[in-house]
C-alpha positions in Angstrom: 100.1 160.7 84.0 101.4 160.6 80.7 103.5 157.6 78.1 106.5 159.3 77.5 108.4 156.5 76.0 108.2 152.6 75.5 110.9 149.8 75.4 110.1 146.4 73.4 113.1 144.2 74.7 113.4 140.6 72.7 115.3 137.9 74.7 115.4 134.3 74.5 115.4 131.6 77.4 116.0 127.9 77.0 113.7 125.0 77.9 114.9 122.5 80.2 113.4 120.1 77.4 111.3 120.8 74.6 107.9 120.7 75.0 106.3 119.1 71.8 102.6 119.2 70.6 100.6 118.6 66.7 101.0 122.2 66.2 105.4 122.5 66.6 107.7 122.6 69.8 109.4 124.6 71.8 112.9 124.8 72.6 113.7 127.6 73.6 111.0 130.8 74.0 111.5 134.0 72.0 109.3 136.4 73.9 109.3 140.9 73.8 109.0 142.5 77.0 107.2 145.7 76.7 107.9 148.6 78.9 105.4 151.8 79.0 107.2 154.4 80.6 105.1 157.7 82.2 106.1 161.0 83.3 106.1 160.5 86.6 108.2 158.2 86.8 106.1 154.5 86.7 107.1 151.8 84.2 103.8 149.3 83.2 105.4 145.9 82.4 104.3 142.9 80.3 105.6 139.6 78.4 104.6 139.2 74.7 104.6 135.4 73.6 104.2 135.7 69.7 103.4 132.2 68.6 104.3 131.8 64.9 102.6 128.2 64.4 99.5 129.7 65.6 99.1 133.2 65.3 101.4 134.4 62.7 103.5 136.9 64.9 107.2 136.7 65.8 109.2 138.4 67.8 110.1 141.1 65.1 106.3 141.4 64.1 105.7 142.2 67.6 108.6 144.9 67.5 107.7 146.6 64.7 104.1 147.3 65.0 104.2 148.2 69.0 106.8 151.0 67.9 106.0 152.1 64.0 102.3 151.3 64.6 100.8 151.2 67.9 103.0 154.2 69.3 101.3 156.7 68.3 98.7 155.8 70.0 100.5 155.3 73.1 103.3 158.3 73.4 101.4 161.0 74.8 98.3 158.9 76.1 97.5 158.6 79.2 97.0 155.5 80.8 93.1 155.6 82.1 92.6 156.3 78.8 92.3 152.5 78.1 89.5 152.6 75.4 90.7 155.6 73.4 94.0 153.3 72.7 92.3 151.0 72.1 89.9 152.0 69.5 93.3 153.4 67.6 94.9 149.9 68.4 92.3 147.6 66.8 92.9 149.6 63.8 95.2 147.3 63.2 94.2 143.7 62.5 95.8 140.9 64.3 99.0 141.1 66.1 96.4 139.7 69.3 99.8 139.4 71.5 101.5 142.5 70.7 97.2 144.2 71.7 97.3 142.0 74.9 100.8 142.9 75.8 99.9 146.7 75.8 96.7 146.3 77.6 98.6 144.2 80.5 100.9 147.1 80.4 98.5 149.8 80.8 96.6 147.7 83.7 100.0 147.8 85.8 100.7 151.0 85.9 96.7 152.2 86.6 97.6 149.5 89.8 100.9 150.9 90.7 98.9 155.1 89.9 96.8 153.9 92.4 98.3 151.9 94.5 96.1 148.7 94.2 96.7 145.3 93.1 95.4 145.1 89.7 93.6 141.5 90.6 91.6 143.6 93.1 91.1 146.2 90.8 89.2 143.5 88.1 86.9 141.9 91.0 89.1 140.4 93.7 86.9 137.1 93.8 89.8 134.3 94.8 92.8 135.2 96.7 94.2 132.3 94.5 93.9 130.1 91.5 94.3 126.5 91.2 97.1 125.2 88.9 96.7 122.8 85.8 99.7 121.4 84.4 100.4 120.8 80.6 101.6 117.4 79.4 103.9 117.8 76.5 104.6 115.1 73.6 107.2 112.3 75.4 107.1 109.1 76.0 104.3 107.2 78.1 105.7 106.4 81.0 108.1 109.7 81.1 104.5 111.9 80.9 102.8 109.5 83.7 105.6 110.5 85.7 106.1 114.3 85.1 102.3 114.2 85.9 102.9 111.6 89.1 105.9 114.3 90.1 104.4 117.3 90.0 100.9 115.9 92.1 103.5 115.5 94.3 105.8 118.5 94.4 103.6 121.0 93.4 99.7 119.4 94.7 98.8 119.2 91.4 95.8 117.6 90.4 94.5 119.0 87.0 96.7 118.0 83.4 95.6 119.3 80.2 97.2 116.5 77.9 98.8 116.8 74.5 97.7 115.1 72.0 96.7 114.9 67.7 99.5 111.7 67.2 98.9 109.8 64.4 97.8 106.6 64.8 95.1 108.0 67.7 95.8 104.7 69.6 99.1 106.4 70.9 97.3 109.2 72.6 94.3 106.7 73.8 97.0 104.8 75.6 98.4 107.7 77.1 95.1 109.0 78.3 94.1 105.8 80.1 97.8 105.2 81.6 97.3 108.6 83.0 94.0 107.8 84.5 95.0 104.5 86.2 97.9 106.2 87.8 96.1 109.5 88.8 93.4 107.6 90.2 89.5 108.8 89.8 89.9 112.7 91.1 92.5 113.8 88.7 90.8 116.7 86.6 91.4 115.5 83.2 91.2 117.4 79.6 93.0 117.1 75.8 93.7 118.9 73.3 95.0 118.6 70.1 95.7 121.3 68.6 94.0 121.0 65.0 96.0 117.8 65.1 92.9 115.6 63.8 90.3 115.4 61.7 87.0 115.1 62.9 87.1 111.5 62.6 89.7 110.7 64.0 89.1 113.1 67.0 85.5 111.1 67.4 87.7 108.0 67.9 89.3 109.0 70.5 86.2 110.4 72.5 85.0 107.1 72.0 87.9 105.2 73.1 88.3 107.4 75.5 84.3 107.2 76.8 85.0 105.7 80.2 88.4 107.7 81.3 85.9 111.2 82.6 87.9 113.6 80.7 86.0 117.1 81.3 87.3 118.9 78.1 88.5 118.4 74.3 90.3 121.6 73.1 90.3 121.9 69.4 90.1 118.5 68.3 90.4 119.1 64.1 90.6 122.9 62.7 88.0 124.7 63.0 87.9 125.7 59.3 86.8 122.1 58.4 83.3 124.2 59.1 80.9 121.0 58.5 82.9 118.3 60.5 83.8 120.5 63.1 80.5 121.3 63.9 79.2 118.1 63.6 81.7 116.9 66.0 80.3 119.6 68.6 76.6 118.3 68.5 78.1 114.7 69.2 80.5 114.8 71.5 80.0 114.2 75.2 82.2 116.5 76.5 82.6 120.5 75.8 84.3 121.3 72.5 87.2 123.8 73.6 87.9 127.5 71.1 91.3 128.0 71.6 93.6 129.2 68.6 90.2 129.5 66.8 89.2 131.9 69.1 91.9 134.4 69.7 89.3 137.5 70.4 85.9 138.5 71.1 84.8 138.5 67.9 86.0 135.2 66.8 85.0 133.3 70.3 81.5 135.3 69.5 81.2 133.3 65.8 82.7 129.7 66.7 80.0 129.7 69.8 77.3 130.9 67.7 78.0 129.0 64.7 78.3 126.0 66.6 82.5 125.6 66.6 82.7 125.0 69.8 80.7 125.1 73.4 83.3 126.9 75.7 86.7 128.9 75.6 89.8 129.2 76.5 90.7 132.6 77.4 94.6 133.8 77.3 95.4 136.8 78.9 98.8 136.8 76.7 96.5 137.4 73.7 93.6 139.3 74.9 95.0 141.0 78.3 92.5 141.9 80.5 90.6 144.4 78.5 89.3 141.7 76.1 89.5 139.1 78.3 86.9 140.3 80.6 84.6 140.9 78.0 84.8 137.4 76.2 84.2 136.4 80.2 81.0 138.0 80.1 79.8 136.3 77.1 80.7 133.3 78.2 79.0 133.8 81.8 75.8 135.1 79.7 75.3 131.8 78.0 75.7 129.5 80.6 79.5 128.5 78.8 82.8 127.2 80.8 85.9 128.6 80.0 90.2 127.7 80.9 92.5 129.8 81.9 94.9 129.0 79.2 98.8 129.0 78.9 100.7 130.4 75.7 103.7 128.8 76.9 104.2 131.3 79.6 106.9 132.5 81.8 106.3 133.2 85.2 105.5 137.0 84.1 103.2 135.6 81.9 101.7 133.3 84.5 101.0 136.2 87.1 99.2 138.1 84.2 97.2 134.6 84.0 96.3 134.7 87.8 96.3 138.1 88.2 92.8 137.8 85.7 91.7 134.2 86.1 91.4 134.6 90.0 89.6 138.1 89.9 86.5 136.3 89.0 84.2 133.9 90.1 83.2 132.1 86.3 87.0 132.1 85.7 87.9 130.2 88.8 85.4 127.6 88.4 88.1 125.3 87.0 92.1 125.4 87.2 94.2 128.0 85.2 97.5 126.5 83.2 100.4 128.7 85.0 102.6 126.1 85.9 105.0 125.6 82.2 107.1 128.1 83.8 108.8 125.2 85.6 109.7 123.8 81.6 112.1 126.7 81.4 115.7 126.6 82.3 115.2 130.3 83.9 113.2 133.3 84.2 113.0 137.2 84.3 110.9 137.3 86.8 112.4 139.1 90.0 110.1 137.5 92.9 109.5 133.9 91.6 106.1 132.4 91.8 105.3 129.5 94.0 102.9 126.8 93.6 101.5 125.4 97.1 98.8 122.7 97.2 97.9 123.3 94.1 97.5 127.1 93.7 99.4 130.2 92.8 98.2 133.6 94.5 97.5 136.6 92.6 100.0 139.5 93.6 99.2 141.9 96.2 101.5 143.9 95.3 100.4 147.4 93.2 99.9 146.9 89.8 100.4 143.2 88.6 103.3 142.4 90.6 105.7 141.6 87.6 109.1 143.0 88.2 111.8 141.9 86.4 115.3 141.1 87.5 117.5 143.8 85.5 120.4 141.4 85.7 118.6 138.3 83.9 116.9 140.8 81.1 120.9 141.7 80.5 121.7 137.8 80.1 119.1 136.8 78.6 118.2 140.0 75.7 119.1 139.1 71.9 119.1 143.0 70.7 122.8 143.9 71.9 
């Protein structure tokens, strides 16, 4: 089995409404879909998110250096051949989406080559994973309901909450209204998204003391090197790497420099390649890491279960898969459901990520 060809495919959905956070909004996503195609006749599939605000890469970033850059690596490859590519891909700094996208891709068609779901192929642990939902910027009482609705709706019992508004007593009220209407059980975390400073951010975690939030996902930048840390050492609950993490290497220095004391892991960024390995490290010191969301569509959301349920230290707590549902549409050609609470990994071969031809048409911005 051979790549004979690739497609990189830019299109552009709308939200239903915009989902806002200290680092920008969304109102619509921009996202590549990368197609690997083989010589006997299998397509590997994935969705690239480039996140300007965070990562630097936009949609005609992610283009240009899967096909002037990274093809030459891939045309002619073949697809077991994950580590070759990838020593010729990390050539290349950055462009962490355009890497992940490309390693999804090769996973899928090594599942469909050999006709195994590619969750099974990474461990198998969980048939499932349990949902956490993402709380956008918006009024009070319009985020205690989106959170009261989808408990409901969905059996959703884990929110990761937005938050970095300035003056902190904004987000502090939110917290606790959330709390009191969730009752005691809700799985609770924040994250700011560099939105603080340290001081601030130690505010709220001691406002916040008596509200049993698990997590704080990158309270104040992490290149405010002395406050950060000092932040980790004090605060009660674990100091989330996110954006400051985006790979191996840079999870690797915030935990041993003292950044942070667990990750968040996004197969949109790292695929599963990387992904796996920054799981180990984690699992080797004894650290907790999310399943996190890059603002994914459902495409991207199977990717995120596909990973987070092959193995036992990434199940431990819920994965965020649901913001899917913020989006007026989809590409995706058998649509995910959430049921009490969890989505199930595919058992279809490969990663179970067709896409519906007819919505790619609608919905591409290249013709």
């Amino acid at each position: 089995m051979k790549i004979t060809h690739l497609e990189t495919v830019p299109y552009r959905i709308p939200m239903k409404k915009p989902l806002k956070f200290a680092s920008g909004a969304v109102h619509h996503i921009e996202h590549v879909l990368l197609r690997l195609h083989t010589d006997d006749g299998l397509v590997g599939t994935a969705d690239i998110p480039p996140r300007p605000y965070t990562y630097g890469e936009t949609v005609e970033s992610v283009i240009a250096v899967i096909n002037t850059v990274f093809s030459d690596a891939l045309i002619g490859a073949d697809p077991l051949d994950r580590a070759t590519i990838h020593s010729k891909l990390h050539r290349t700094i950055g462009n962490q989406t355009a890497k992940g996208g490309v390693d999804i891709a090769l996973w899928d068609l090594i599942g469909q080559a050999y006709s195994t779901p590619v969750h099974r192929l990474l461990g198998g642990f969980a048939s499932s994973l349990e949902v956490s939902h993402m709380l956008g910027f918006s009024p009070t009482q319009a985020v205690v309901d989106e959170a009261l609705s989808f408990t409901e709706t969905y059996g959703v019992r884990s929110f990761k909450i937005k938050v970095g508004r300035r003056p902190v007593s904004l987000d502090v009220e939110l917290v606790a209204a959330l709390r009191e209407a969730l009752g005691p059980d809700a799985l609770l975390y924040l994250d700011a998204n560099r939105g603080w400073n340290a001081t601030e951010a130690a505010q709220v975690l001691t406002a916040t003391a008596e509200l049993d939030l698990r997590f704080f996902e990158e309270p104040n930048d992490a290149a405010e090197v002395l406050t950060r840390r000092q932040l980790v050492t004090k605060s009660p609950i674990p100091i989330v790497a996110d954006e400051s993490a985006p790979n191996l290497g840079d999870a690797a220095r915030e935990i041993q420099t003292g950044g942070a004391n667990a990750l968040s892991i996004k197969t949109a960024r790292t695929g599963f390649t990387e992904s796996q390995k920054i799981l180990s490290y984690a699992e080797a010191l004894g650290l907790d890491v999310l399943m996190g969301n890059q603002i994914d569509t459902q495409l991207g959301s199977i990717a995120t279960v596909t990973f987070g349920a092959a193995f036992e230290h990434s199940s431990r707590y819920p994965g965020e898969m649901s913001n899917f549902l913020d989006m007026a549409d989809d590409l995706i050609a058998s649509p995910l459901e959430i049921k009490d609470g969890h989505i199930h990994a595919p058992t279809v071969p490969g990663v179970g990520n067709a896409v519906d031809e007819d919505k790619l048409t609608h919905y591409r911005i290249d013709r």
